[in-house]
N, C-alpha and C positions, 0 to 999 in steps of 0.2 A: 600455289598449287605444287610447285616445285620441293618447297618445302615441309611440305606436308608428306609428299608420297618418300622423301627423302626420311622423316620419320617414322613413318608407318614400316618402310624397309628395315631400318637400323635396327628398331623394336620387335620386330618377330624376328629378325635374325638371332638373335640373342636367344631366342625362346626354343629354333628348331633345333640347337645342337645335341647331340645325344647324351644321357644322362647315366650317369657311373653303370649300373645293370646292363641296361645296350650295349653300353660298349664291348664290356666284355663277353657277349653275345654275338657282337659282330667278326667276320673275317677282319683280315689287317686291311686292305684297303679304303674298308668302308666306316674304319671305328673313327669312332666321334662325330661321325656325320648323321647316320640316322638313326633313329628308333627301332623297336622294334627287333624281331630275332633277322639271323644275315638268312643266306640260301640255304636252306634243307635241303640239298641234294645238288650235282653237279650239272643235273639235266634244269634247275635255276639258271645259272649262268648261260648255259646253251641258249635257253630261252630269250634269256636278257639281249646277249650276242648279235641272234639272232634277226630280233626287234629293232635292234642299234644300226645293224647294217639295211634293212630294207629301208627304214628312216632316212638312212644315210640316201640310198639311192634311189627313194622318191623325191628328196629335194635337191638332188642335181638334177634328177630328167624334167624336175617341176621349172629350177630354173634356165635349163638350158631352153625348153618348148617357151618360156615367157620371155629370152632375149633372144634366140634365135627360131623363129616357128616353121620357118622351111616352107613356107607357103608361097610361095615363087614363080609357080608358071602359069600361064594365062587360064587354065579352063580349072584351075581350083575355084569350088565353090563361093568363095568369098568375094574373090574379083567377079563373078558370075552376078552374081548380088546384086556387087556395087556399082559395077558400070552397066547395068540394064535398064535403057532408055524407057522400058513400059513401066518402073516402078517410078512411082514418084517421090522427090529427094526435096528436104527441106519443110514437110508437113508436120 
């Protein structure tokens, strides 16, 4: 399986690099990498930027809330739950 998904990789790799037109289509950063024309306009990038960082700081607060959840003191709903003798536990 290993080597399989290890080929399938190598082989489109080769495939997505950008093609002599693209390139000189795209700004410096991006040439040779994709397809296609670069940003039409500098409100592009804004956009990109913009995307980049809320990405950015949904998966720190996603992993902060999944190693540290701050659920900690007795009358949080979950201990409420879990230690309530009228539910029944192990059905």
């Amino acid at each position: 399986m290993r080597a399989l998904l290890t080929f399938l990789f190598s082989a489109t790799g080769v495939a997505v690099w950008a093609c002599d037109v693209c390139q000189k289509n795209q700004p410096a950063p991006l040439r040779g990498i994709t397809h296609g024309t670069g940003p039409q306009s500098q409100w592009d990038l804004v956009i990109v930027w913009g995307a980049g960082v809320i990405v950015t700081i949904t998966l720190v607060l996603a992993l902060r809330m999944l190693l540290r959840p701050g659920e900690g003191h007795d009358g949080h709903i979950k201990r409420i739950i879990l230690h309530d003798p009228s539910i029944p536990h192990g059905t």
